[in-house]
C-alpha positions in Angstrom: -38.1 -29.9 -25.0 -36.9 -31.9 -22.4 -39.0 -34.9 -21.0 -38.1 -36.3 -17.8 -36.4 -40.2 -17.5 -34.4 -41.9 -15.6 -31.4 -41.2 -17.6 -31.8 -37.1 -17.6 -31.1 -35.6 -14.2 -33.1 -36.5 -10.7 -34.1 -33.2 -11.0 -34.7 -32.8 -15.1 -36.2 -29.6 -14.9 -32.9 -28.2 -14.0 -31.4 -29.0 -17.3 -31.8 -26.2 -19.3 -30.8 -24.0 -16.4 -27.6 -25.8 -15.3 -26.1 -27.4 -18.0 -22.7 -26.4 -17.9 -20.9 -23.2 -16.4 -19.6 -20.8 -18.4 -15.8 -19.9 -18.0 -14.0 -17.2 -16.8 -13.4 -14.1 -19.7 -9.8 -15.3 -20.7 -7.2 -13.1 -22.5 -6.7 -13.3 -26.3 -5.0 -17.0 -27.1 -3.7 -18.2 -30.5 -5.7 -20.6 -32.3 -4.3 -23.5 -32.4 -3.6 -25.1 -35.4 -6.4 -27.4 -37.7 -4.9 -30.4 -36.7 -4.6 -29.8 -33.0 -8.2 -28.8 -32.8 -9.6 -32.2 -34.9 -6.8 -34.4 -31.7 -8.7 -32.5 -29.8 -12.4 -33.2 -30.9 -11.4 -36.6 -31.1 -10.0 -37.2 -27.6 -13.5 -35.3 -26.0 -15.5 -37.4 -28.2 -13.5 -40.5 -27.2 -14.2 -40.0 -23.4 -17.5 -39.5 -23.9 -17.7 -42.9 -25.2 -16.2 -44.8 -22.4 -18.1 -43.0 -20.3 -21.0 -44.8 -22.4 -22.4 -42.6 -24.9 -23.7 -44.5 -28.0 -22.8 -42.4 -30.9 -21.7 -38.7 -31.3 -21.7 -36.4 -34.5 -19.9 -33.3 -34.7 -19.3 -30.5 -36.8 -17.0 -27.2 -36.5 -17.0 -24.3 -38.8 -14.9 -21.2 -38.9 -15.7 -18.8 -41.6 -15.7 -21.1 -45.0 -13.7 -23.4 -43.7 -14.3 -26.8 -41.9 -12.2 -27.6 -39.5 -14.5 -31.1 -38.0 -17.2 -33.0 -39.7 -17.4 -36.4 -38.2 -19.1 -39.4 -36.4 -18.2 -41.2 -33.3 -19.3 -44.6 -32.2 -22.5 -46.2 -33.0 -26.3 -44.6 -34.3 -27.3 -47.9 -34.0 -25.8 -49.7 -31.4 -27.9 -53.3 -32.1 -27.5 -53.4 -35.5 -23.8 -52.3 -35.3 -24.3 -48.8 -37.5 -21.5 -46.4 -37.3 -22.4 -43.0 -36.5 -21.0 -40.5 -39.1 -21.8 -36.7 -39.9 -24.6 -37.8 -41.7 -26.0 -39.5 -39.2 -30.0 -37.8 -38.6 -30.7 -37.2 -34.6 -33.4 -35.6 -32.6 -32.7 -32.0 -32.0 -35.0 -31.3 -29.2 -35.1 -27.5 -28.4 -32.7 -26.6 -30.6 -36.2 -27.1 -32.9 -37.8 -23.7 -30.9 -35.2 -21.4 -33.2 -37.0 -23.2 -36.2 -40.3 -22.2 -34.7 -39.3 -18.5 -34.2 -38.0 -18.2 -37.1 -41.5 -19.2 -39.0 -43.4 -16.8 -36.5 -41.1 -14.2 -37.7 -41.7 -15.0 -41.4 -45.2 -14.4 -40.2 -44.6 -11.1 -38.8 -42.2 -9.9 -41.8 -45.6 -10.8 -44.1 -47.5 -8.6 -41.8 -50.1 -11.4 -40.6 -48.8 -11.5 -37.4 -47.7 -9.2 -34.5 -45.7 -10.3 -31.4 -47.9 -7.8 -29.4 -51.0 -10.1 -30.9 -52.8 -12.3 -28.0 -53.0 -16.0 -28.1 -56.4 -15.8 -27.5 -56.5 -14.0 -30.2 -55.2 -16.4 -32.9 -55.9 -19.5 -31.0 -59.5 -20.1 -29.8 -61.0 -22.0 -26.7 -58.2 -21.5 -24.3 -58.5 -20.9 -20.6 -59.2 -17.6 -19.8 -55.6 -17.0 -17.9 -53.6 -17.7 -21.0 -55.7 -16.1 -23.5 -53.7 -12.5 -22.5 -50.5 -13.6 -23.0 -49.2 -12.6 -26.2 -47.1 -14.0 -29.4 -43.7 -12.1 -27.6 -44.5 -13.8 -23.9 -44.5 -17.2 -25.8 -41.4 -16.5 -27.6 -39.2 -15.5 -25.1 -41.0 -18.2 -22.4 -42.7 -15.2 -19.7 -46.2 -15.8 -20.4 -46.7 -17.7 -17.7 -48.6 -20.0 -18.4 -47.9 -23.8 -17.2 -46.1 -26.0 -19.1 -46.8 -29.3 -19.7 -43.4 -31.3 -19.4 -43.5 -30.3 -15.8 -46.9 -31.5 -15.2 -45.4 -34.5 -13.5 -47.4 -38.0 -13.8 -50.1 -35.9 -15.0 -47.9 -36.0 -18.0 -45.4 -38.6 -17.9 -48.1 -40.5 -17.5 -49.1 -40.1 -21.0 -46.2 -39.3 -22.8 -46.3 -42.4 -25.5 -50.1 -41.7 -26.4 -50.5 -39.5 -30.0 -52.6 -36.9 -28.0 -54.6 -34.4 -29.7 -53.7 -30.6 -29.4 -56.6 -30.4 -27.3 -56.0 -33.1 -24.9 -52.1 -32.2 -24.5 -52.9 -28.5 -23.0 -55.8 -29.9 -21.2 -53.2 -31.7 -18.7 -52.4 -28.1 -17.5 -55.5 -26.2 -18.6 -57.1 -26.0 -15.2 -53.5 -25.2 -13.2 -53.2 -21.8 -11.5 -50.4 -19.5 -13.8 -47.2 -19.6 -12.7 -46.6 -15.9 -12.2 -48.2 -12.8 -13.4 -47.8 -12.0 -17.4 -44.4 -10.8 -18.5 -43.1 -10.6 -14.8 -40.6 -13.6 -14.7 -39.0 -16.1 -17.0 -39.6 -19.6 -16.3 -38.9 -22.0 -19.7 -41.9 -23.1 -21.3 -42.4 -26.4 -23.8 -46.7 -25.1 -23.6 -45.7 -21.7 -25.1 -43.8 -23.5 -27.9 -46.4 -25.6 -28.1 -48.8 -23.3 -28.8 -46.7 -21.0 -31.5 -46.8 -24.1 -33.5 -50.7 -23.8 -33.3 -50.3 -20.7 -34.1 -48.4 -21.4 -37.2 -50.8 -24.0 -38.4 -53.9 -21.5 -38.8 -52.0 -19.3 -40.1 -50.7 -20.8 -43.0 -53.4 -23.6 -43.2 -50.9 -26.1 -43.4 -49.4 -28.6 -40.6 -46.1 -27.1 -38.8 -44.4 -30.5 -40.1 -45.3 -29.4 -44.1 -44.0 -25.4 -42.6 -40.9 -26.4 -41.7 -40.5 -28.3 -44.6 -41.4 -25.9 -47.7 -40.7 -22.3 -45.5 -37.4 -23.2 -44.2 -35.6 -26.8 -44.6 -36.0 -26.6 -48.3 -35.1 -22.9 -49.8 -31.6 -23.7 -47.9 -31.2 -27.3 -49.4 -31.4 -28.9 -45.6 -32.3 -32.1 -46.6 -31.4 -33.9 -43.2 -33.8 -31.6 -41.7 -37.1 -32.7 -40.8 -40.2 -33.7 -38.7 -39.2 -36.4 -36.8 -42.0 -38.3 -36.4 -42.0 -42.6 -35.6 -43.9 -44.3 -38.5 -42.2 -42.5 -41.2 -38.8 -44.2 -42.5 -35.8 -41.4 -41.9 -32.9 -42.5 -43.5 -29.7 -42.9 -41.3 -31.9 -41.9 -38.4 -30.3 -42.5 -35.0 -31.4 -45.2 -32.4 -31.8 -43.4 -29.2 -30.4 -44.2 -25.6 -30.0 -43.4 -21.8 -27.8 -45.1 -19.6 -29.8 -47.3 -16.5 -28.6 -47.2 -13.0 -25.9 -49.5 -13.4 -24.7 -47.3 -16.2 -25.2 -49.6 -18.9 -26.9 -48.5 -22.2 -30.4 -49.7 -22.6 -33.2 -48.2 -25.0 -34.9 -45.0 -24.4 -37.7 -44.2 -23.0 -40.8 -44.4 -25.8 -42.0 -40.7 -26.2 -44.9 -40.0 -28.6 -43.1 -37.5 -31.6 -46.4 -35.7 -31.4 -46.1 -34.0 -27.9 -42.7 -32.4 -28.7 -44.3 -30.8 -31.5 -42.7 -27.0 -32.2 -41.3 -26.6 -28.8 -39.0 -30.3 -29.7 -40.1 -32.5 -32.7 -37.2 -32.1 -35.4 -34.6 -34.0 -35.9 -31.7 -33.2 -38.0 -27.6 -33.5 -38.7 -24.4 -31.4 -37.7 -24.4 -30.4 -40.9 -27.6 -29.4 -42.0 -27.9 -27.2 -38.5 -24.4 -24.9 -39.3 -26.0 -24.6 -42.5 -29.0 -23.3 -40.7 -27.4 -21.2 -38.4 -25.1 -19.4 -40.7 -28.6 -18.7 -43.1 -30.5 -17.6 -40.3 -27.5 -15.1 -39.1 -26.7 -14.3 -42.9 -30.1 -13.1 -43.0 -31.3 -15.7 -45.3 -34.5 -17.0 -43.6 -35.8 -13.9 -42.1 -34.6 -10.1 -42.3 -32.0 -9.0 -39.9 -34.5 -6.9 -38.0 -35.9 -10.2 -37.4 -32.9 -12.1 -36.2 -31.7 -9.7 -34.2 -35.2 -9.8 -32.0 -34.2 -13.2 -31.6 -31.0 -12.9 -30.2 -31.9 -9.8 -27.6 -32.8 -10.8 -24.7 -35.7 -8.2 -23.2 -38.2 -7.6 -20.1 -38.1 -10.7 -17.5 -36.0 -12.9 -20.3 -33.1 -10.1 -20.0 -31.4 -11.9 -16.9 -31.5 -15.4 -18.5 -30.4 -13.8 -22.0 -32.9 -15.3 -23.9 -34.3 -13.8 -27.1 -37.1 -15.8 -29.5 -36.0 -19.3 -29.4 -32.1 -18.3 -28.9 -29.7 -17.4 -25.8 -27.0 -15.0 -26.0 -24.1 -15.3 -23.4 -20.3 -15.8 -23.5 -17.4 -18.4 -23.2 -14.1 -17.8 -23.2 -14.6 -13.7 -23.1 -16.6 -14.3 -26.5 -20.5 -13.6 -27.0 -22.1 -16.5 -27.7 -25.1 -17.2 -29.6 -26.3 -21.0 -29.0 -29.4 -23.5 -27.8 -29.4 -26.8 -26.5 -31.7 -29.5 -26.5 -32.6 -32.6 -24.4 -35.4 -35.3 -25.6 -35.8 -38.9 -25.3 -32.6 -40.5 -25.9 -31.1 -37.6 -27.1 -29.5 -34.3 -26.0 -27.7 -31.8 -28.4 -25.8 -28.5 -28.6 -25.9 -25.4 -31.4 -23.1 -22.5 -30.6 -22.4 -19.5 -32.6 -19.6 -17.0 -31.6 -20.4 -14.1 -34.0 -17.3 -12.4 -33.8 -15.0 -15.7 -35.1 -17.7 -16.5 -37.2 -17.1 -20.3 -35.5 -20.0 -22.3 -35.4 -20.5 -25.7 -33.4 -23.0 -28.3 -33.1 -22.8 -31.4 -31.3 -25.6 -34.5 -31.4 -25.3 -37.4 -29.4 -27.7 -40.1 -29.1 -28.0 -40.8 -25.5 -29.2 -39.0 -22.6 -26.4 -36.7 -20.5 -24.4 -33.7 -20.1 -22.0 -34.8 -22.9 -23.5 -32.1 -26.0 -23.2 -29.6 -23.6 -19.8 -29.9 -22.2 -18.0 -31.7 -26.0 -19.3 -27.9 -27.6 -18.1 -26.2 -24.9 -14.7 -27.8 -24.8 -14.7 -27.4 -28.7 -15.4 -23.5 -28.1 -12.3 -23.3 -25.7 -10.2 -25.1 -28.1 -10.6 -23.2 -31.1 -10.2 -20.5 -29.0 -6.5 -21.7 -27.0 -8.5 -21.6 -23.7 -8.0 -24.2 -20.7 -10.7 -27.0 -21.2 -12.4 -28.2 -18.6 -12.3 -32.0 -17.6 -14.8 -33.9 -16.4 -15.3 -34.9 -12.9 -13.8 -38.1 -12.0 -15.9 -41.6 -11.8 -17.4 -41.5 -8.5 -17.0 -43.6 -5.7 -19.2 -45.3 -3.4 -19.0 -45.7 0.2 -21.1 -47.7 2.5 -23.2 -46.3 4.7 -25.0 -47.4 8.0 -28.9 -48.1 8.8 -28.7 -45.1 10.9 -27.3 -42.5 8.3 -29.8 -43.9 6.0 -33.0 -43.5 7.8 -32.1 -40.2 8.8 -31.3 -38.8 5.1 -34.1 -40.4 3.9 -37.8 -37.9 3.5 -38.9 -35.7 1.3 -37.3 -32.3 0.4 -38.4 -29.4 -1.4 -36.0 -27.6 -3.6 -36.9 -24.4 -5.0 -35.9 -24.6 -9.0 -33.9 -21.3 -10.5 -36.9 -21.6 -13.1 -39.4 -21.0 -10.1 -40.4 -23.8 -10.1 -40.4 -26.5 -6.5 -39.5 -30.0 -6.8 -39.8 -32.1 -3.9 -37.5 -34.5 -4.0 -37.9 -38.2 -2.5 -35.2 -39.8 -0.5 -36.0 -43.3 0.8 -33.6 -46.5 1.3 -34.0 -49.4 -0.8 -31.8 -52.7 -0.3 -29.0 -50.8 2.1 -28.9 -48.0 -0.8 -30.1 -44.6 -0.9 -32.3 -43.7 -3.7 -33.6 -40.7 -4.8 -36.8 -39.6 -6.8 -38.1 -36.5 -7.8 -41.3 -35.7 -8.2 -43.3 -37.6 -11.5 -39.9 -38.8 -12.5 -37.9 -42.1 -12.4 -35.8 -43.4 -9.1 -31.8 -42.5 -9.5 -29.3 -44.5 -6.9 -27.2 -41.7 -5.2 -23.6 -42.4 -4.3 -22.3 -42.0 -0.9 -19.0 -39.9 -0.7 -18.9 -39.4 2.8 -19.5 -36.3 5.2 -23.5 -36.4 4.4 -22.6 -36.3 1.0 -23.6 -37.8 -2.2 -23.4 -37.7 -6.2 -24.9 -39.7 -8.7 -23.5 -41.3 -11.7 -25.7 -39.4 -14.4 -23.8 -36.0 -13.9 -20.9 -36.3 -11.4 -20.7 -32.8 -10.9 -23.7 -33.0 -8.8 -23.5 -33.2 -4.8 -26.4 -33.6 -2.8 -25.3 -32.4 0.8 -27.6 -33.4 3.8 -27.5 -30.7 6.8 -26.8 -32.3 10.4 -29.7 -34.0 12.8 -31.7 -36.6 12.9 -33.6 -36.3 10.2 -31.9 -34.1 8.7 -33.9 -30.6 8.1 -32.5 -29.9 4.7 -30.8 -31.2 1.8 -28.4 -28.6 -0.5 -28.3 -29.2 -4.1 -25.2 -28.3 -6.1 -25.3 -28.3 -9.8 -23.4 -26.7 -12.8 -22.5 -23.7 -10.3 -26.0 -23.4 -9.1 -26.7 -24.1 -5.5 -30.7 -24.8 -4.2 -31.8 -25.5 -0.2 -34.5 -27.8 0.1 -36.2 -28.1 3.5 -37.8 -31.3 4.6 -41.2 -31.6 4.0 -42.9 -32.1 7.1 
């Protein structure tokens, strides 16, 4: 689940795709030692936090033994609360392995099939979807629209509790996105709907499944529902950086939208313990889990199984989800073969899970890390420049999706605006190019004339045209 704000990305919808680039295979390095690696967690979770990140919690596991549990900076920044390994944060879509998980408990039990149609198990739903089965849903190639990229349509009313009914009706009458089982394009609806799924057939709510089916037999006691009226204790405060890069609140989301595609919230802790149950074989059978972790069909090329990606860093496979919410983003890794398990949690918006876990990973292993890009600068530029960047662009997503992409001059700067989501200042850096303070990887590279007939969009190793608009 990742809902679009001003702090995520101009172009949020990118984020699960480009989040960070995975490093060359290296040769076999020698692990450094314990107390190397815990200098070395400290000084990635240090930068982080001058580059304004509230609070961090991380944990590192190799085999039995712990090698990092620990807090960084603040869970509550106003009320002065130190963040700690025990500190409780969203989770985001690191909550869709949860979800699999119980639809595979399902299947094991024999009530369920991942060849079964939604339609089938979940009445009154447009005709399109009702086709698409539990397996399309799973491994997001259904299809069907999701709602986090409804735009305003959604955004719109993402602080209102809205009834199941109501939240698919803000895509219920939009055209499929492309024909069943034929592409891969991530979907929050598709999670969505497993949790629906999961409600009728247990006959209880997915918060109460969660809860007795999976939290509880593993003694997760940090893991949880993370819904807004109930008190959570040592629940995180959430944050995003504003345009002068200066922490502010998060954007309100209602806990209710999320729902099994990004409702939990948890601690480092709690989610190694889940991840080593749930490859140990301990919350489904290993038939099970290893459906999860193979990719298949149109998810093959993205390597995503049933609520899990399988890839590599550092010439190791890796088994690992991310997620991005509200004031929030977090990382989960597994590298099978070192039996080293990460997780990362950090309570405001940003790259920073993404790239501390992936550091970590190169660490433990003796790999090169990778440093973050350097603070950007800013460089003036002329009426003239501006009013002939400035137009709307669209960029064609690697989810499939388009984005058009809103240029405009406000105040002698140059702002941009995608589509449904909030304004981000861009930074000039000369030679029709600009970055923007939120991820200063990204370049945003404007091709000659006046206007200019297209914008190129680098991010996390991906590059996307966009045309102007007419």
């Amino acid at each position: 689940m990742m809902p679009a704000s001003r702090s995520t990305v101009v172009l949020s919808g990118l984020a699960v795709f480009l989040a960070a680039g995975l490093s060359p295979v290296v040769a076999q390095q020698q692990r450094p030692a314990r107390a190397a690696l815990q200098r070395t967690v400290d000084s990635l979770a240090a930068s982080a936090l001058r580059e304004g990140v509230a609070g961090i919690s991380v944990g590192v596991v190799r085999g039995k033994d712990t090698l990092v549990m620990k807090g960084y900076g603040m869970a509550d920044v106003e009320n002065e609360v130190p963040a700690t390994a025990q500190t409780v944060y969203r989770i985001g879509s690191i909550t869709k392995q949860f979800t699999a998980a119980a639809v595979m408990q399902l299947v094991e039990q024999g009530k369920l099939s991942v060849d079964d149609t939604i339609g089938g198990r979940v009445p009154n739903l447009p005709a399109s979807w009702r086709k698409a089965t539990i397996r399309h849903l799973l491994n997001h190639t259904s299809g069907i629209p999701s709602y986090t990229s409804a735009g305003p349509r959604w955004m719109s009313r993402m602080r209102i509790d809205l009834p199941h009914d109501s939240l698919l009706g803000i895509v219920a009458n939009d055209s499929m996105d492309f024909p069943l089982g034929s592409q891969w394009r991530y979907n929050n609806t598709g999670y969505y709907l497993l949790g629906m799924v999961i409600e009728r057939m247990t006959g209880r709510s997915y918060a109460e499944v969660v809860r007795d089916q999976l939290a509880q037999p593993l003694g997760l006691r940090t893991t949880m529902y993370c819904g807004t009226r109930p008190l959570i204790k040592r629940r995180a405060q959430g944050y995003q950086l504003d345009q002068e890069e200066k922490l502010v609140n998060a954007e309100p989301l209602s806990m209710n939208q999320p729902f099994a595609a990004g409702a939990l919230c948890s601690t480092v802790g709690d989610l190694i313990a889940w991840q080593r149950a749930l490859a140990g074989g301990r919350v489904v059978k290993p038939q099970s889990y290893a459906a999860m972790i193979t990719p298949e069909g149109a998810a093959s090329n993205r390597g995503y199984g049933y609520g899990l990606t399988k890839d590599s860093l550092a010439g190791r496979t890796r088994i690992q989800h991310g997620g991005g919410i509200n004031g929030f983003n977090a990382m989960l890794q597994y590298f099978p073969s070192d039996t080293l398990s990460i997780a990362v949690l950090v309570n405001t918006n940003g790259p920073w899970a993404d790239r501390i876990a992936n550091n970590i990973a190169r660490a433990a292993f003796g790999a090169p890390l990778v440093a973050p890009p350097p603070r950007l600068a800013d460089l003036p530029t002329t009426a003239e420049e501006r009013a002939r960047f400035a137009g709307t662009y669209r960029l064609a997503l690697p989810n499939g999706n388009t984005l058009n992409l809103r240029i405009f001059e406000r105040d002698g700067k140059v702002i941009s605006q995608g589509e449904g989501q909030g304004e981000i200042p861009l930074l000039y850096q000369g030679n029709n190019v600009f970055g923007a303070s939120f991820d200063r990887s990204l370049r945003l590279t404007f091709a000659p004339g006046t206007p200019a007939p297209k914008v190129t969009l680098l991010q996390g190793g991906a590059t996307i045209d966009g045309p102007r608009v007419p």
